[in-house]
N, C-alpha and C positions, 0 to 999 in steps of 0.2 A: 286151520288156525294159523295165524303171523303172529310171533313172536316178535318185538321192539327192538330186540337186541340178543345178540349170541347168550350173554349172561343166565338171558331169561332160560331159554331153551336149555344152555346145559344145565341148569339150577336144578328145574326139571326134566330132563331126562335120566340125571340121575335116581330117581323114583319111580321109572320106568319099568316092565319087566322085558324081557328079553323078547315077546310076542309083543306089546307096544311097542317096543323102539322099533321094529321092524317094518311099520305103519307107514303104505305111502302116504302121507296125507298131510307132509311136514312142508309148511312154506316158510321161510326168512328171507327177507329183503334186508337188501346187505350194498355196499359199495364196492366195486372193482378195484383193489390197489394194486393188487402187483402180479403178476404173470411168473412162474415159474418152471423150465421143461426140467424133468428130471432126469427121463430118457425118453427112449420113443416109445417105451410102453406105459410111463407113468408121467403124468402130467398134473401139477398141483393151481391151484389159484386160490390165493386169500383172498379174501374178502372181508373187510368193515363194515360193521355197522353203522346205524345212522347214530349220530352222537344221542348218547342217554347220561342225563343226570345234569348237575348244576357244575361236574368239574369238564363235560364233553367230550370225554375221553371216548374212544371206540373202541369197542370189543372186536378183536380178530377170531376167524375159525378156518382153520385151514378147510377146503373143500375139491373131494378127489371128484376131477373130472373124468381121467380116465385109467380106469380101473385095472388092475396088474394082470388080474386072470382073464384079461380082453372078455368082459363083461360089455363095455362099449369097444365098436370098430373103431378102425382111423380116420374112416369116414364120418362116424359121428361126432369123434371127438374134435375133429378139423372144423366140422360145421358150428360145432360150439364154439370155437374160438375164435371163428370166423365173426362168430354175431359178436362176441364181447370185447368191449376195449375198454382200457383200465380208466376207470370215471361214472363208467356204467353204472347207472342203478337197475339192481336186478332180483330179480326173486328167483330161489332155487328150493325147487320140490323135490323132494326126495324121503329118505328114511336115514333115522338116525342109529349109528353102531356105536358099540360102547368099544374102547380097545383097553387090553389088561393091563395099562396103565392109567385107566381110568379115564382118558382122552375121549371126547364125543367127537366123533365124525358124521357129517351130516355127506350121505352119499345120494349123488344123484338119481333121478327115475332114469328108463332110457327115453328116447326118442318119441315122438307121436306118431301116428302113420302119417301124415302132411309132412313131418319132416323130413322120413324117410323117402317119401313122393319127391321130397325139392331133392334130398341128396341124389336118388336115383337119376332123375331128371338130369342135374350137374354134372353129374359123373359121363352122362351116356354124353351130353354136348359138347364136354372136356375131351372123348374122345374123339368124336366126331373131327373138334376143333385142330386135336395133336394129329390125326392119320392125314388131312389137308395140309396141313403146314408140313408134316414130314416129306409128301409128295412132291410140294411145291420146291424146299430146297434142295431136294435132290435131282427137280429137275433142271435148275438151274447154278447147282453147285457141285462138279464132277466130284467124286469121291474115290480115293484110290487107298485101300486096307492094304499096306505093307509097309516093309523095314526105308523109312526115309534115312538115306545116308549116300554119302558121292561115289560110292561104287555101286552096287546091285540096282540101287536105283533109279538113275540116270543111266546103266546100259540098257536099259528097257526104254525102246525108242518112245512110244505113249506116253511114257513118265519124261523125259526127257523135254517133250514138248509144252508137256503141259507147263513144266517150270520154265522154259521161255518164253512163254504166250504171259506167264502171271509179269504185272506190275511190279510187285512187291511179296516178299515173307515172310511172314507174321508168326509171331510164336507167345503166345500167350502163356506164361508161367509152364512150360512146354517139357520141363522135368528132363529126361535123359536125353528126349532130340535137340535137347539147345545145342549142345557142338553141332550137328549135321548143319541144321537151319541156314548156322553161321559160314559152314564150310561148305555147302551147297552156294549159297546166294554169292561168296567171294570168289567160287569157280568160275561161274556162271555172269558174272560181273552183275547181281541181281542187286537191286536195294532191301533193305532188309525192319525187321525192327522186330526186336525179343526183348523179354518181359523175362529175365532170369529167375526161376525163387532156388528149389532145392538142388545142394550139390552134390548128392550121389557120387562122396568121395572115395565110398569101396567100390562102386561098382567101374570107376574109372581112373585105377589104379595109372595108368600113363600118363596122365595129367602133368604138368609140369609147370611150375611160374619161372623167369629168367633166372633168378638166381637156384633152381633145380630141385626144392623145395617142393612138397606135395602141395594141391590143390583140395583144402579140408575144410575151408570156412567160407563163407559167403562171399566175405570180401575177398577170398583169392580167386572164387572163380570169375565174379566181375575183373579181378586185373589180367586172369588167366584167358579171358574171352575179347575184352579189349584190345591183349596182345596180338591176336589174328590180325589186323590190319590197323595201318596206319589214319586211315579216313575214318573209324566207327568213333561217334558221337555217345554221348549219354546226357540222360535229363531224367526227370520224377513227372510222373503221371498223377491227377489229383484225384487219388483215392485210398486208402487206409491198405495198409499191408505192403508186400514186395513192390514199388511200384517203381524200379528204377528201372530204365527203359535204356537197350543199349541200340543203336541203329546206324546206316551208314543209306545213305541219300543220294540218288539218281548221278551216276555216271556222267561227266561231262571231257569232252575228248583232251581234257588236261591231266584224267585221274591216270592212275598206273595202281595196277590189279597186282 
């Protein structure tokens, strides 16, 4: 049976017994409005009805997609979201639960075995796809797992090399290596360009701005990081969040390091 509208359905489900409402056999078609994560283990999406009556108003029901006692995987529940986007018209089978506040929740069935076949299928290609790509840039991107800083690191002739062989060094919201980055690439006479965000002002109790002042707030460590040289530049990158970008630009035989 399809129900016209949420109304309908909770009207009657309250006349329900506890062994009926349990009934897979509940279908509502409903409209997608709004997506909401709650966490990663709970996952909610409203859904409207299609308008009922002469004032067309739409009845809302919340509807759990994914279930707290992982009833559904992350896989299933990824594949559900995957299919719906808010505008959707969609029907959801399922069984309706009454909660002791008298609230109907209409919970979903699981999966089909076809869906389970498309997710398995996904997932094993998704693999297939990550161990290729992980190969690929590891074979043409050296990787070096230690403490970056201008001591330990650069007496290791290997390391050393590699950071004169690079172009440039990049530090992308780079957390406590932002000092090194900065004081590696001005040893090295290297060009540079960091994406400063968080200042980890306990952990770098030495810090200092000109006037002798702790480095505690974002804007000190921007003036505290500028202070290292007279050549480093800044500009805003267009994109939402930290995006002030501090850099110092290819060596010309006028600069003085």
């Amino acid at each position: 049976m399809v129900w016209p509208s949420f109304t309908a359905l909770r009207t009657e489900a309250t006349q329900w017994t506890d062994e009926k409402a349990l009934q897979s056999n509940l279908v509502v078609e409903g409209q997608l409005m709004h997506q909401r994560r709650i966490s990663r283990k709970c996952s909610f999406f409203d859904l409207a009805s299609v308008a009922a009556g002469s004032s067309g108003e739409r009845e809302r029901l919340e509807v759990i997609l994914k279930i707290i006692d992982d009833e559904l995987s992350l896989e299933e529940v990824d594949a559900i979201r995957y299919r719906l986007k808010v505008g959707d018209i969609v029907h959801i089978r399922g069984f309706v639960e009454r909660l002791d506040n008298g609230t109907s929740i209409l919970r979903p069935m699981k999966l089909s075995k076809m869906q389970h076949k498309y997710l398995k299928k996904r997932k094993k290609e998704a693999k297939q796809c990550d161990q290729a790509e992980s190969a690929l840039v590891e074979a043409l991107v050296p990787q070096v797992q230690t403490l970056f800083n201008t001591g330990s690191f650069l007496e290791d002739a290997n390391n050393a090399q590699l950071v004169n062989q690079a172009s440039l060094l990049l530090g992308m919201h780079p957390d406590e290596a932002t000092d090194a980055i900065l004081d590696v690439a001005i040893k090295l006479g290297k060009p540079f360009a960091v994406v400063p965000c968080c200042v980890f002002g306990n952990t770098f109790p030495e810090r200092r701005l000109a006037n002798g002042s702790k480095v505690l707030s974002y804007e000190n460590l921007v003036e505290y990081l500028e202070a290292k040289h007279p050549n480093i530049e800044k500009a805003f990158l267009p994109f939402d969040g930290k995006n002030l970008v501090l850099f110092r630009r290819p060596q010309t035989s006028n600069d003085v390091v």
